[in-house]
Each structure stands twice: as C-alpha cells, then as structure tokens.
C-alpha positions as CSV (number, residue, x, y, z in Angstrom):
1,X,44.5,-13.9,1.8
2,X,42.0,-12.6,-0.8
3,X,39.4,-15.2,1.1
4,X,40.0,-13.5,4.2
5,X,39.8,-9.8,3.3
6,X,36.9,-10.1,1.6
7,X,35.3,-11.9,4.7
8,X,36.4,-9.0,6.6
9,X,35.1,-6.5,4.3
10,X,31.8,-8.7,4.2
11,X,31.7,-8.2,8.0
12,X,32.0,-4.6,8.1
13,X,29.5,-4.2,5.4
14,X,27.4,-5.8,7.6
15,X,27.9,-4.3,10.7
16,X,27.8,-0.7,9.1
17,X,24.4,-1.4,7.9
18,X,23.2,-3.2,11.7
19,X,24.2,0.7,12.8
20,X,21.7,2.4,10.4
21,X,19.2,3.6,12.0
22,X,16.3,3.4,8.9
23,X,13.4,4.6,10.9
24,X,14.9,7.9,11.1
25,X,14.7,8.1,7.2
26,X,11.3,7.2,7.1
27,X,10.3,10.0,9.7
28,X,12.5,12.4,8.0
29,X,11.0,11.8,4.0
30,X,7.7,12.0,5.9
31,X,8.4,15.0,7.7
32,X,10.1,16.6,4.4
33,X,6.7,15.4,2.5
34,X,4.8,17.2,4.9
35,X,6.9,20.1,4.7
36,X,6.9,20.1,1.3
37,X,3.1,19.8,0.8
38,X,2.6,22.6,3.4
39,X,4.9,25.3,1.4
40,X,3.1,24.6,-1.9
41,X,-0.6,25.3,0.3
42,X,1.1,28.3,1.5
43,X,2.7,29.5,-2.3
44,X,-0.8,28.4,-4.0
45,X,-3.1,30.0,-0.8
46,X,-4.5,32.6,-3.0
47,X,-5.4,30.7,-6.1
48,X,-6.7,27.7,-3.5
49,X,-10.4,27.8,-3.4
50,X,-12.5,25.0,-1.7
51,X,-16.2,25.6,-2.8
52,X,-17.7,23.2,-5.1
53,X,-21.1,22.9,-7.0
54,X,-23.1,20.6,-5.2
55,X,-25.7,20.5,-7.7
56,X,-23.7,19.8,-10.7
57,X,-21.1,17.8,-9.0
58,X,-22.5,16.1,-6.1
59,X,-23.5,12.7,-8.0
60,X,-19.7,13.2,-8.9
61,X,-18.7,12.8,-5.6
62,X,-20.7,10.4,-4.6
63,X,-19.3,8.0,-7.6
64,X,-15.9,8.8,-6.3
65,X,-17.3,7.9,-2.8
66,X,-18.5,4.2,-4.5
67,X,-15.6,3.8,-6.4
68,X,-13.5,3.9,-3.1
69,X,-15.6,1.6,-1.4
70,X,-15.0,-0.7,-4.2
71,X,-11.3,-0.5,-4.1
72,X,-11.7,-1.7,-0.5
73,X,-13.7,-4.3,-1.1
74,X,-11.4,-5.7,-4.1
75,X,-8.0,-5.2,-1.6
76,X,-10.3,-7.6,0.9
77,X,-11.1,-10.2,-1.9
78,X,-7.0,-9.8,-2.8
79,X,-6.0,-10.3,0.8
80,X,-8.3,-13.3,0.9
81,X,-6.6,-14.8,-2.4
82,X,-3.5,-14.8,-0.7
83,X,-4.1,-16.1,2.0
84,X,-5.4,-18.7,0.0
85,X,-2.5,-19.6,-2.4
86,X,-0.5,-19.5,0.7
87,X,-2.4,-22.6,1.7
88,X,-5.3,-22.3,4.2
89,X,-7.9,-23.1,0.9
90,X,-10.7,-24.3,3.6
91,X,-11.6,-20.9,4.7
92,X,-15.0,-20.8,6.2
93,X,-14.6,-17.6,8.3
94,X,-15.5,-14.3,6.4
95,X,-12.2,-12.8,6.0
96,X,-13.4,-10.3,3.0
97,X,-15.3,-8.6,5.8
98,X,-12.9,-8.5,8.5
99,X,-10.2,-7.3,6.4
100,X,-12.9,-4.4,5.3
101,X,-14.1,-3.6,9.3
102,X,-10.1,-3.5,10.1
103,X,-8.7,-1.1,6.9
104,X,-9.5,1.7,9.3
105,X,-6.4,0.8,11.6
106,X,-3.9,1.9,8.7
107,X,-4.3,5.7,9.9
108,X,-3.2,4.9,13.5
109,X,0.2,6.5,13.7
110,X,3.1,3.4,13.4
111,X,0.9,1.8,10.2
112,X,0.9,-1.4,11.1
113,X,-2.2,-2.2,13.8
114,X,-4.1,-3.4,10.9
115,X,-1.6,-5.8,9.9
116,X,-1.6,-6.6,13.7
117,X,-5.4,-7.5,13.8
118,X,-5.2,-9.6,10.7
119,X,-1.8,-11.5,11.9
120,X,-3.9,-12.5,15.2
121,X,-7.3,-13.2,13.2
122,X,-5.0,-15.7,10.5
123,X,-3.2,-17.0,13.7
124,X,-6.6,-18.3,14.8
125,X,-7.9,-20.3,12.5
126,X,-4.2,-21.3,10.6
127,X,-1.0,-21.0,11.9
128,X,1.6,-18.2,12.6
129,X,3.7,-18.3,10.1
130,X,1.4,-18.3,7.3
131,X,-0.8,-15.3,9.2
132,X,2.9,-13.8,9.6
133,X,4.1,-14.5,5.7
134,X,1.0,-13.6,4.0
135,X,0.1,-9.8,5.8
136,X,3.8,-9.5,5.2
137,X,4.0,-9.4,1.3
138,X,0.6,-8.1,0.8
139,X,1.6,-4.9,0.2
140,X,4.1,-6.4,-2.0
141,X,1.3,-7.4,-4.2
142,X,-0.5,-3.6,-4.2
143,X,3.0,-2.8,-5.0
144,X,4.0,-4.6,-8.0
145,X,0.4,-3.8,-9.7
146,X,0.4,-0.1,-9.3
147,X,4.1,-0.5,-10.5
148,X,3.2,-2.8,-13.6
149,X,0.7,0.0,-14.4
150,X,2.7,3.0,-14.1
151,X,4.9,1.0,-16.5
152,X,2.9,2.3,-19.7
153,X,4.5,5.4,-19.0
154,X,7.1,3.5,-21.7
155,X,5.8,5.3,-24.3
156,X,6.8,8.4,-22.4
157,X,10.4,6.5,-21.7
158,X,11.7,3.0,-21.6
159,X,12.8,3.3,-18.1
160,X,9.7,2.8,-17.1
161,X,9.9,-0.4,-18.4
162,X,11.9,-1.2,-15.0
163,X,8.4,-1.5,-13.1
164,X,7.3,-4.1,-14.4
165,X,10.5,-6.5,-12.7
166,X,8.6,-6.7,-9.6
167,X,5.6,-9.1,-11.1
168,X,8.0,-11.5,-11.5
169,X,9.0,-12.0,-8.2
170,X,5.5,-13.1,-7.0
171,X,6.4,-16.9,-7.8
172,X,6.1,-20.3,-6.1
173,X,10.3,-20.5,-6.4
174,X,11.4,-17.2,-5.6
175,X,8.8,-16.4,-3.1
176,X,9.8,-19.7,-0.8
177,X,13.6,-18.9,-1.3
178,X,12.7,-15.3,0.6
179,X,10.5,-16.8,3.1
180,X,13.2,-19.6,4.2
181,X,15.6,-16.5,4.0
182,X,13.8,-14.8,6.3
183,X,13.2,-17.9,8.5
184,X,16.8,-18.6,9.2
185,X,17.3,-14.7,10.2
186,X,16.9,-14.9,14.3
187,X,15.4,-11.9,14.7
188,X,13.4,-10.5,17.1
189,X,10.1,-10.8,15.1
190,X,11.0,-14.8,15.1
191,X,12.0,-15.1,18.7
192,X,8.0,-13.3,19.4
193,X,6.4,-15.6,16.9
194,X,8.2,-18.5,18.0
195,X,8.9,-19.8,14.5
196,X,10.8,-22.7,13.4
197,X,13.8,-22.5,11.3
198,X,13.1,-25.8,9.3
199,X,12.9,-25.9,5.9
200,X,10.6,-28.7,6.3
201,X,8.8,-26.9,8.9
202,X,8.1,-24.3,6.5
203,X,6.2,-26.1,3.7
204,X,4.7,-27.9,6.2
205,X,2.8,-24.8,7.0
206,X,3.1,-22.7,4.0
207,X,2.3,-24.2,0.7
208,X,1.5,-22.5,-2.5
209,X,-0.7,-24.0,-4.4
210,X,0.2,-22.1,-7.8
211,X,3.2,-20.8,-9.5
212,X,1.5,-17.1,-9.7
213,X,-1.0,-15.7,-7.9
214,X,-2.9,-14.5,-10.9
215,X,-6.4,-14.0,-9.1
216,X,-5.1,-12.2,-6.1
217,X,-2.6,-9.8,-8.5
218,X,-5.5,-9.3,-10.8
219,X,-8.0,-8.2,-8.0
220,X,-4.9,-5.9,-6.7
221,X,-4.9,-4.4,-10.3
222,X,-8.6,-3.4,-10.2
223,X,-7.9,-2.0,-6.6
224,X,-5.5,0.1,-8.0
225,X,-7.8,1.3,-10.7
226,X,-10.9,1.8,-8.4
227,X,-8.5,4.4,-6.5
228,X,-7.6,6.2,-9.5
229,X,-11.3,6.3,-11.4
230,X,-11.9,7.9,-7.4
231,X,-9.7,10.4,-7.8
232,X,-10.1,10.9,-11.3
233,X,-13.7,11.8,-10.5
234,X,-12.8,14.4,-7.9
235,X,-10.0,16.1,-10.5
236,X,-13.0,16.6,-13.3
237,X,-14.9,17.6,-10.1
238,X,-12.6,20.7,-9.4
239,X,-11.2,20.7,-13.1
240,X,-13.4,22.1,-15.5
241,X,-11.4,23.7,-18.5
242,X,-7.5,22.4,-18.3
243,X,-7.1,20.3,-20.7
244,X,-4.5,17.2,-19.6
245,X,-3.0,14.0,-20.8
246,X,-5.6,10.7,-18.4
247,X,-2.4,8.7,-19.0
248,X,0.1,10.7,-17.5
249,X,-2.2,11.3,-14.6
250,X,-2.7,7.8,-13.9
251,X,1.2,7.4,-14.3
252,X,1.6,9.8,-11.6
253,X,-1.2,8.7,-9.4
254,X,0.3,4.8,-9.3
255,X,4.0,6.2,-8.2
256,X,2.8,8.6,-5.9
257,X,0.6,5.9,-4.6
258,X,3.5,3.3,-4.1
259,X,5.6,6.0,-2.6
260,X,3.1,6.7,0.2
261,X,2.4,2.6,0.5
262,X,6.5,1.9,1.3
263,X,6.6,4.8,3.7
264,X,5.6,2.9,7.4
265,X,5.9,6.4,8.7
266,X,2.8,8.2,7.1
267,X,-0.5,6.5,8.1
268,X,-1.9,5.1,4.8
269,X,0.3,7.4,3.2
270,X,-0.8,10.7,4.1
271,X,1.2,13.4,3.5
272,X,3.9,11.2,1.4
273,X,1.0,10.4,-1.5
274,X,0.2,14.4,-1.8
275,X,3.5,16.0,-1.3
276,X,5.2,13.4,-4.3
277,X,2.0,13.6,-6.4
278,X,2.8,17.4,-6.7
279,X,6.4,16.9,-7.3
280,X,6.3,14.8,-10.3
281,X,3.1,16.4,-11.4
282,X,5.4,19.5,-12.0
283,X,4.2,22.2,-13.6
284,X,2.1,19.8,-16.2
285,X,-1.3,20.9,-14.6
286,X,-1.8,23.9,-12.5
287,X,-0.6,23.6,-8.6
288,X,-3.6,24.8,-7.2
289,X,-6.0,22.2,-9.4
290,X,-3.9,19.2,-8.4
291,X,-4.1,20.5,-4.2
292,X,-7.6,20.7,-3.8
293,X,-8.5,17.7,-6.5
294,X,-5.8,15.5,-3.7
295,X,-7.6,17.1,-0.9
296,X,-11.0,15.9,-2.0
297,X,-10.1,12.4,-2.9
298,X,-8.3,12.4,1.0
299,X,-11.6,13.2,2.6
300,X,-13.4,10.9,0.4
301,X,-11.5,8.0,0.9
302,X,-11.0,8.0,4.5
303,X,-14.5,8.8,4.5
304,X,-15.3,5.1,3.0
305,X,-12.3,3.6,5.3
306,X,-14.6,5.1,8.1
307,X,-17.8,4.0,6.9
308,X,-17.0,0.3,6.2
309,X,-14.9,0.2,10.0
310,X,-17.5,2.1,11.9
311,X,-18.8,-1.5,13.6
312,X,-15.5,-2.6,14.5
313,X,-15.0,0.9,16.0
314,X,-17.7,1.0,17.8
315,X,-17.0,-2.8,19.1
316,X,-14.2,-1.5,20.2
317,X,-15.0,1.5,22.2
318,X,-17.8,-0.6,24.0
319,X,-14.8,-2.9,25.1
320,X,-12.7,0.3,26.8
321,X,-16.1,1.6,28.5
C-alpha cells in the first residue's frame, strides 16, 4: 500500500512539474533585472556622470579592451578542450577561430544561435551527439570556475564554501551517468537529433579520455579572470578615490557573472549581470561608481565580441543580399 501511494505521489510530482511553465521565470527575473537596473539609473541620475579622461585613461581602456579579447580567445581554446576530452582528439579544423567569429550570436534574443552554429559545425566533422553533449555542458564549465572562485569569499563566510561542489561533478563517472540520463529522456531535442538510446551507442560516440578536464577547466578559470582584470580596469577608470576591498569585488563580479550566464532569457547576460551586480554590491561602494564602471565594461566587451565576429557577419549579410 505504502508502494503504491508513494508511486502515486511520484506521479503527481511529476506531472505538476511537466505543467510549469519555466520560461516564464526566466522572462520574468529578466524583466525584474531590467526593472531593477533602470530604477537605480533613475535614483543615481544626478550623481551619474559619463565623461572620462581620455588622456589619462585611454591606455586604460584599451587594456580592458585586450583583456576582453583575451577572455574570448581562452573561452575558444576551453571549448576546444572539450570537445576534445569528449573524444574527437584528431581535430584538424580550426575550431579556436570559429568559436571566436561565432561569440557574437550570444546577443541575439533566445541565447542560444551560437550554440546552434557550433552544434552544426561539430555535427560536421564528428557526430551529433558529441556536437549536441559538448555545447551542452560548456557553460557548465564557465560555471563551476567562476563559482570555484567566488568560493574565497570563505573567509568572508563558510557558505561560500558551497561553490566549490560543482568542480566535482565535471568527471568521467558522473558526467556519463547524466548524459545516458538524458539519453533515455524522449524528448523532443532527441526525436530532432535522432539520437540513440543505447548505452553502448553512447560510448561509442562519446568517450572521455580523462577523469577531469583539468586543461579545459583551467583555461575557463583564466577566462573568468580576463573578464574581471577587464572590468577591474574600467572601475579604477571611473574610480579614482574610494577606497574598496579587490576581493570582494571579484566575489561579486563571478556571482553576478553566473547569474547572468544561467539566465537563457538575457542575451549574454545583459541586464541580469548589471541589475544583480548592484544588488549584492549593496551599499559597499557608491551606486553611481559601480553603474557607470558596469556600463563601460558592457560597451567594451561587446565591442571585442563585435570586433573578432565582424567576418562572420559580414559573410553573413553577403549570403541574405
């Protein structure tokens, strides 16, 4: 009897969460983050001042303009690491340079084209499922290394401590178990790709060739850090009296960072990023300091997401004419 109620319960657990409709949190936290970045512009306006010394902070800017480069270019080297320990080791095509040309897709609204581009690039020269498996946890990877560096904020409290479980995930064991989870699920992303549910199918096609990724999580790490030396640049840019605690930024700066990463609803994380970086920020550094020093590093990096894609762009707008 106990069998059967708890298979019933089971069932209605499951159903209840097949109802939830998910997407409309995502809209809504993005739509709260906007809101919620837009009323501290408007409580801030009159403090809120744009101009900058060129001539004392222009080779500033520009550092913070190479600095995001880099971090593109050490993402690419990370995405091609895993694609690698996910099996396909004889890679002859450049993939460090199409996953550069191809960042740019991550502001299209839906977040996700770039992930598209690089499924169907994989697809060609390997197979589906490992293009499929490997853009999928990806961000997984950017995730667990800004969280296993916001987890020094454990000398502000040993909760943080709790960041660093999701390294330890990213192994040969547990990493198969989730992928043969998600290959029994007959879903509608399996029915498109037209994947196998085989166990043996699987590792057929898939096989990592280490228990830990430790080149591709390393690379991610210095990814991480390229984005925050960026915007560290462009706070000391606009910042030139307040004293503040670097570690505490950075702290801030990685969870605000892998907020905006898990939120599909705010292209590359605009909006979410901002609006959560001024909420835990508190009242720790002035408002107005923190606004225009997140506005800066926005403009910057998208600047070097457009400056590395431009030839892909402009491939693809001779294509539509």
């Amino acid at each position: 009897m106990k069998l059967i109620i708890k298979n019933i319960k089971n069932i209605i657990f499951k159903d209840f969460l097949k109802n939830i409709n998910f997407s409309i949190f995502k809209k809504l936290f993005f739509s709260v983050s906007i809101a919620y970045f837009s009323f501290y512009f408007l409580v801030n306006f009159g403090q809120i001042s744009f101009s900058i010394n060129l001539q004392r902070n222009g080779i500033n800017i520009f550092s913070s303009f190479l600095f995001c480069l880099l971090s593109i270019f050490l993402n690419a080297f990370a995405w091609k690491n895993i694609v690698i320990w996910f099996g396909k080791t004889n890679i002859k095509n450049n993939l460090v340079s199409f996953y550069v040309v191809t960042n740019i897709l991550k502001y299209v609204p839906g977040g996700i084209w770039h992930f598209v581009e690089r499924f169907n690039y994989i697809k060609d020269i390997s197979n589906p499922q490992l293009a499929f498996y490997s853009n999928l946890v990806e961000p997984y990877f950017m995730l667990s290394a800004s969280f296993l560096l916001a987890s020094v904020g454990i000398i502000f409290s040993p909760v943080y401590f709790l960041l660093v479980i999701p390294m330890f995930f990213l192994n040969r064991k547990l990493i198969y178990l989730v992928l043969l989870r998600l290959e029994s699920l007959k879903g509608r992303v399996s029915k498109i790709l037209n994947f196998s549910n085989s166990e043996y199918q699987l590792k057929k096609r898939i096989c990592l060739n280490s228990f830990f990724p430790t080149k591709a999580f390393l690379l991610e790490i210095g990814f991480v850090f390229s984005k925050f030396y960026g915007f560290l640049i462009c706070f000391n840019a606009v910042n030139s009296n307040y004293q503040y605690d670097k570690v505490f930024l950075f702290i801030i700066f990685c969870l605000s960072w892998s907020i905006g990463l898990i939120i599909p609803s705010a292209p590359s994380g605009v909006g979410v990023f901002e609006a959560c970086f001024l909420f835990l920020i508190g009242e720790n550094i002035p408002q107005n300091i923190i606004f225009v020093s997140l506005i800066y590093f926005r403009l910057i990096s998208t600047s070097a997401d457009l400056f590395l894609s431009f030839p892909f762009l402009f491939k693809k707008i001779l294509k539509r004419l």
